[in-house]
MIPANU-652162 format. One record per residue (C-alpha): residue in one letter; x, y, z. Coordinates in steps of 0.001 Angstrom, whole numbers, plus 500000, padded with zeros to 6 digits. Layout:
! MIPANU-652162
aXYZ
...
This chain:
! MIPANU-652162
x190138389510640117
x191065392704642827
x194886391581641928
x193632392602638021
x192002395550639368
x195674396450641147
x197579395547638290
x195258397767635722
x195236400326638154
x199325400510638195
x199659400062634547
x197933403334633983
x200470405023636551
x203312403594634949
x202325404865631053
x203304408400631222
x203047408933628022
x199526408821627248
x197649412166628504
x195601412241631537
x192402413735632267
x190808413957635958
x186768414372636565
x184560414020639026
x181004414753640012
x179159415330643456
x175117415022643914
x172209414698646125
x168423413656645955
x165557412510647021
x165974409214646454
x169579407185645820
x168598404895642712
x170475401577641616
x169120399270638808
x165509400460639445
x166100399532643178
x165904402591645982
x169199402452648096
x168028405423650574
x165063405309651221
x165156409183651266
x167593412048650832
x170677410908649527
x174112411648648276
x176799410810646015
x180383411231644599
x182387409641642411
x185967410393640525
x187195409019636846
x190676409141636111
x191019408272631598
x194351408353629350
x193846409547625402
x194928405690625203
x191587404661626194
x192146402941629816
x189985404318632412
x189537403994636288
x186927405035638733
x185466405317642334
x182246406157643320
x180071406147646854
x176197406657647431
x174553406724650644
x172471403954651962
x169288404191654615
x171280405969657077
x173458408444655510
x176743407053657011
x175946403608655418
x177640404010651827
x177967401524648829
x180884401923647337
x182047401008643713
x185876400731641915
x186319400066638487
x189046399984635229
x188005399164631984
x188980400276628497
x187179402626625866
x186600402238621903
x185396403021619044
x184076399906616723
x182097401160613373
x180298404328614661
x179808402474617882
x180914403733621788
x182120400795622987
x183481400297626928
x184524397102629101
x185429397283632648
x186173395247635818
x183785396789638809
x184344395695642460
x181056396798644636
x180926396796648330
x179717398451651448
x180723400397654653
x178648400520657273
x176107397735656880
x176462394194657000
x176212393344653097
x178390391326651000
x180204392995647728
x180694391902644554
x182360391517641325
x181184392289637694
x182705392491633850
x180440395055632301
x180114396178628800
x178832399114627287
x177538399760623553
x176034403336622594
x174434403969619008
x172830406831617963
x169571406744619393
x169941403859622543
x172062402270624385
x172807398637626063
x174296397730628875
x175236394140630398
x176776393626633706
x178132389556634112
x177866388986637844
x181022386476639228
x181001384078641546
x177123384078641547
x176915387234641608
x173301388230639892
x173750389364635866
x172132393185634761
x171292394309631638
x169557397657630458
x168181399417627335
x168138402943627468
x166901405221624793
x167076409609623983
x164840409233620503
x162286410347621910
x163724413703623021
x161157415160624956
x162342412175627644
x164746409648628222
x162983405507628622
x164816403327630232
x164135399258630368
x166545397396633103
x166153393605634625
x168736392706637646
x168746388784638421
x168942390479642723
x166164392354642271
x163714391992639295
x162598394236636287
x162095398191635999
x160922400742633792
x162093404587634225
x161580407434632346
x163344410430633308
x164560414280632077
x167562415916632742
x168312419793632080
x171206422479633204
x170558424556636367
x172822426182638079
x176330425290636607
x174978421969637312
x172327419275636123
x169128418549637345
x167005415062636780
x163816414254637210
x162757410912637209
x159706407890637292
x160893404132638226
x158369401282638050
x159648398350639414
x157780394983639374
x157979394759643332
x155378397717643220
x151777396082642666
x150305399053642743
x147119399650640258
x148804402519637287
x146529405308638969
x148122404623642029
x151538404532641059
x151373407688638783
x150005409516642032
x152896407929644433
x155583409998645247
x157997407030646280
x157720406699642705
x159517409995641512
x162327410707642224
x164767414897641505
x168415414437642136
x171002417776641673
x174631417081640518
x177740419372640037
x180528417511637513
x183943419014637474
């Protein structure tokens, strides 16, 4: 499958007739979240960079710190963008992995679907790799609800706001995950539970 990812990766390069467009985005916060699951522990940063042709191909990299902030995950993907009916469709290859720590990577075909007022997304894990799905939601405007279940790691709830500050975006956030057995009172008055992160797209 990382041959497909090479040979994706050069077919964009080689298509110079399709225009380009180059973004990116750098963040921190309190906590570094993935699929409901905390990564950091703590203050924690990330970056990533998306490369897309007006053909609909698109590539990307991305890194987040881990526990110790020189431990990173890292993620690569290519995958292709559509629209079906009224409906934002994507598919892409994604190679995870880590520097740093002693963790194995792994592979994934994802696929993304966006209506009007929710979304779904489902992550196929190879080689045994654990399957994701999520359900995430805007209609309710005054917050963003978000339903996710990761075969590695169990079931999660978040709700969560985001707003522009500072030429950037802020987001404030509440994750539930099963592994917390905490009474509701509790967990509504644990910070470990909240999470503000502070990102800067370009």
């Amino acid at each position: 499958m990382k041959n497909l990812f090479t040979i994706m990766i050069a077919t964009m390069l080689s298509v110079p007739a399709f225009a380009a467009d180059f973004n990116g985005k750098v963040g921190i916060a309190s906590d570094n979240i993935f699929r409901g699951v905390n990564m950091s522990d703590g203050f924690g940063y990330s970056a990533q960079g998306n490369l897309s042709l007006d053909n609909g191909i698109f590539a990307g990299a991305s890194v987040m710190s881990l526990d110790e902030n020189s431990d990173l995950m890292t993620t690569m993907l290519v995958g292709y963008g559509f629209d079906l009916g009224g409906v934002n469709l994507n598919v892409a290859y994604v190679d995870r992995g880590f520097q740093g720590v002693d963790i194995d990577g792994w592979e994934e075909l994802n696929v993304r679907a966006d209506f009007d007022l929710f979304g779904v997304y489902y992550s196929k894990g190879l080689d045994d790799a654990g399957d994701f799905y999520k359900v995430d939601s805007s209609a309710l405007k005054v917050v963003d609800v978000a339903y996710g279940d990761w075969d590695n790691a169990g079931s999660f709830w978040e709700v969560s706001k985001s707003f522009d500050l500072a030429a950037g975006s802020v987001k404030v956030g509440y994750i539930d995950h099963e592994s917390n057995d905490e009474d509701f009172s509790d967990k509504i008055t644990d910070v470990d539970n909240f999470y503000v992160g502070y990102s800067y797209s370009f």
